[in-house]
C-alpha positions in Angstrom: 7.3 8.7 15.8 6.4 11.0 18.9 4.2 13.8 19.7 5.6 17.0 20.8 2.9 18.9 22.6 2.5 22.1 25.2 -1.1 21.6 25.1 -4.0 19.9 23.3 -4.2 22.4 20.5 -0.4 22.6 19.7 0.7 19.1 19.2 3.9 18.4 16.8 5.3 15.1 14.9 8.8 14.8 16.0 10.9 11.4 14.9 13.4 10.1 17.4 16.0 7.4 17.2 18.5 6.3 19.8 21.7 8.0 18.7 19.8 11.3 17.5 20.8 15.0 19.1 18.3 17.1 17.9 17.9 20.8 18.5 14.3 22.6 17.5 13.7 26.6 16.9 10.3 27.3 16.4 7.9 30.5 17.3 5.2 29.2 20.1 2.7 31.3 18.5 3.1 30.1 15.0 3.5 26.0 16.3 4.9 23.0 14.0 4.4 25.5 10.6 7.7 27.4 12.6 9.5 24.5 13.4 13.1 24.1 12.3 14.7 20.9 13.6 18.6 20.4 13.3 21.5 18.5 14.3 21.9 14.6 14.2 18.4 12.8 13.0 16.5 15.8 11.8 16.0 15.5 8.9 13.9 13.0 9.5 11.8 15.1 11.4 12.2 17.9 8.9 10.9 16.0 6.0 7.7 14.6 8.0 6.8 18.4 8.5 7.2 19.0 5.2 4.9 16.1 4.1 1.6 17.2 6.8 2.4 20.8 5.1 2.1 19.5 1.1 -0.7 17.1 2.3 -2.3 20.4 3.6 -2.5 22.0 -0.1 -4.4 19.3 -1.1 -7.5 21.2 0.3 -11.1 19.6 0.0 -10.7 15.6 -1.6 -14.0 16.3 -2.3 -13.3 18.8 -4.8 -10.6 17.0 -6.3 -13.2 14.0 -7.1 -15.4 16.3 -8.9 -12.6 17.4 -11.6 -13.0 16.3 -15.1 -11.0 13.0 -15.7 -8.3 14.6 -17.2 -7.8 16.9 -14.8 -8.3 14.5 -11.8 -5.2 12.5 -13.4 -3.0 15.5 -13.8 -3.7 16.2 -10.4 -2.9 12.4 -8.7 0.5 12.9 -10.8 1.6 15.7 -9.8 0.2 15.5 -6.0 2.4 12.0 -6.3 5.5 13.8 -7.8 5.6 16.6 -4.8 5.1 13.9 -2.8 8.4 11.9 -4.1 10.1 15.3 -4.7 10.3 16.0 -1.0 11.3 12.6 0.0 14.3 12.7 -2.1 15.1 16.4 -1.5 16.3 14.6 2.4 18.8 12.4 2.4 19.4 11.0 6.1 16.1 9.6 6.6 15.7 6.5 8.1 14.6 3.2 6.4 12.1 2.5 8.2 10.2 6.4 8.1 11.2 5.8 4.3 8.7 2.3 4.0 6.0 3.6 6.0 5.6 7.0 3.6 5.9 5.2 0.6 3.3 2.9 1.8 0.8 5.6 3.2 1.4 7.5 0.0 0.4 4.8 -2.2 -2.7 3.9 -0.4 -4.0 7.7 -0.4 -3.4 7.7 -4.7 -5.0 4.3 -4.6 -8.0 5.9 -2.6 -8.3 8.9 -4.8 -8.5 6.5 -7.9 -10.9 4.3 -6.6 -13.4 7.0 -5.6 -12.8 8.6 -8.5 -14.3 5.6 -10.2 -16.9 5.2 -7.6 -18.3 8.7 -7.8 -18.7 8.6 -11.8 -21.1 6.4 -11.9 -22.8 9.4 -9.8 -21.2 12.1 -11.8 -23.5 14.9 -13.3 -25.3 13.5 -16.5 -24.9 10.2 -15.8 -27.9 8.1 -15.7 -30.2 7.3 -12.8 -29.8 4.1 -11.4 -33.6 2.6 -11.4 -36.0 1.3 -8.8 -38.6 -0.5 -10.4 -42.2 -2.2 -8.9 -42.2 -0.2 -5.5 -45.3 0.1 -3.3 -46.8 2.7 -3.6 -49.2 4.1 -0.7 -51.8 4.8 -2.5 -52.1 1.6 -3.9 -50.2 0.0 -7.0 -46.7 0.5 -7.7 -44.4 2.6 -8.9 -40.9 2.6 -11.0 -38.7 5.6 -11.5 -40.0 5.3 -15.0 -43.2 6.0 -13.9 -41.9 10.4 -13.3 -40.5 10.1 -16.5 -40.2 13.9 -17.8 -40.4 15.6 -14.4 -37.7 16.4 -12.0 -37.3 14.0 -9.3 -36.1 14.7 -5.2 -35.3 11.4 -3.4 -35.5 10.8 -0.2 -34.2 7.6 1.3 -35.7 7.1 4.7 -37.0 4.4 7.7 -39.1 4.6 10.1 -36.7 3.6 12.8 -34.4 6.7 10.9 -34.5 8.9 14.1 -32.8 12.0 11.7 -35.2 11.1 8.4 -38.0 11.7 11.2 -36.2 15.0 11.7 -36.2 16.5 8.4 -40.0 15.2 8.0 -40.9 19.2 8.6 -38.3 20.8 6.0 -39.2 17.8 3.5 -42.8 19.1 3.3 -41.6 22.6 3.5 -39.3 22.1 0.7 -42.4 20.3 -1.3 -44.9 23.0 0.0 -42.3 25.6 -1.9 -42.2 24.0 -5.3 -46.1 22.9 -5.4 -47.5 23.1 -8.6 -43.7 23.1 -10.4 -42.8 20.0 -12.9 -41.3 17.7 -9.6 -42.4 15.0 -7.8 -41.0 14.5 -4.5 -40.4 11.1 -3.5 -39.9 9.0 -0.5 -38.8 5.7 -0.5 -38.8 3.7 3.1 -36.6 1.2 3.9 -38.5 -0.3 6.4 -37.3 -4.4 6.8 -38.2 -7.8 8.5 -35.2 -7.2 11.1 -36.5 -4.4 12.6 -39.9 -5.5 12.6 -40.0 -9.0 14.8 -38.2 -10.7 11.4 -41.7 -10.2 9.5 -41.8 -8.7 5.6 -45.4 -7.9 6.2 -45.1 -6.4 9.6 -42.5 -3.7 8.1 -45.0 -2.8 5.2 -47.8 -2.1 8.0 -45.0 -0.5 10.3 -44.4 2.2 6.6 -47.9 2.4 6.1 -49.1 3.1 9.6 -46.2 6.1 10.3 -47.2 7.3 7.0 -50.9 8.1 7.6 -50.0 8.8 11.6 -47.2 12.1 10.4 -49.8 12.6 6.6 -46.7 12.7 5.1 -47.4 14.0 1.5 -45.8 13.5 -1.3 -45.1 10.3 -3.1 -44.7 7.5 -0.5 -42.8 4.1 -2.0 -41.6 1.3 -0.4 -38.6 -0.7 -1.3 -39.3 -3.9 0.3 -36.8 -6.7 -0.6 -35.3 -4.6 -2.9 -32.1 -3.3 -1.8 -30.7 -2.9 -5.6 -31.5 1.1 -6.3 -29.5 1.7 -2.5 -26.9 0.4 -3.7 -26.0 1.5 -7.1 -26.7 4.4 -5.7 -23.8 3.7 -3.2 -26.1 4.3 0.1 -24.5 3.4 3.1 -26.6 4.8 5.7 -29.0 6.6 6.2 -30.8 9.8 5.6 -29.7 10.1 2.3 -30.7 12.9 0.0 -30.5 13.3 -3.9 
């Protein structure tokens, strides 16, 4: 597998072979989506072209992950069965172009199925995942139980966060617009012993101390040890917003 490029914005897959005498027509203006290869060997050429231009119709995976389950598995089928349709629809392709596609197009169905299942366990309607007996800053603690009947606006932040400490102003904004409406905004720091000379107790201080230095508003939570509602909640990094 080569690249066939006239300059960094028109670049081209082109598959070459010892023994191959390939010949390529194409428009300059209208790169790759032109291209016609013929001749000895290009077929194999031919059909990778034609695979980037189905894998292009595929659009937004995000979109396809938010279809209803019966719908999403229509969709794997027949994204799998174009897929197999082109690769059979060339028949001088060589073996080894033939393993890796087969391979690459297996892993891609096997990612779309596994974050399908992934992302319904945060599909629309589903239940919360909890967080239960977090500090609260105002003393006590709190659960998500504890906004039961209100809307709730999550925001999972650190201190250390340099983009959480970012948002700080559009965070109160945002709260400042909905005062007085049925939802509770609520920030939960995830402020930890690694990043605070290996002490528990120093990163509580650390949360409590940039909390009254910004008055941040709102309802102020720490998680402490508790790294469970992150991740059921599948948070990898952070900021996160929900």
């Amino acid at each position: 597998m080569y690249t066939l490029s006239t300059s960094p914005a028109k670049r081209a897959p082109i598959y070459l072979k010892n023994g191959f005498d390939i010949k390529l027509n194409g428009d300059s203006e209208n790169f790759m989506s032109s291209f016609k290869f013929s001749g000895q060997g290009a077929d194999n050429s031919n059909f990778i072209l034609a695979q980037i231009t189905e894998s292009q119709k595929i659009g937004n995976p995000t979109l396809l992950l938010e279809l209803n389950e019966n719908d999403f598995k229509n969709k794997i089928a027949s994204i799998k069965s174009n897929y197999d349709s082109i690769l059979n629809s060339y028949k001088d392709i060589d073996t080894t172009l033939v393993k890796m596609v087969d391979s690459q197009t297996n892993q891609m169905i096997t990612y779309f199925n596994q974050a399908y299942e992934k992302n319904k366990a945060m599909a629309k309607g589903t239940i919360s995942p909890k967080f239960v007996d977090y500090a609260d800053y105002k003393g006590g603690k709190k659960s998500l139980d504890s906004f039961k009947g209100k809307f709730v606006y999550i925001d999972v932040w650190a201190t250390w966060c340099g983009p959480c400490i970012q948002q700080i102003p559009y965070l109160k904004s945002l709260e400042k617009e909905y005062h007085g409406k049925n939802i509770e905004f609520i920030s939960i720091s995830t402020d930890e012993y690694r990043r605070s000379g290996g002490s528990w107790e120093a990163a509580e201080k650390k949360w409590k101390h940039f909390v009254k230095a910004k008055q941040l508003s709102g309802v102020q939570l720490w998680a402490g040890k508790d790294i469970s509602f992150q991740q059921e909640y599948q948070i990898n990094s952070i900021p996160d917003l929900y």
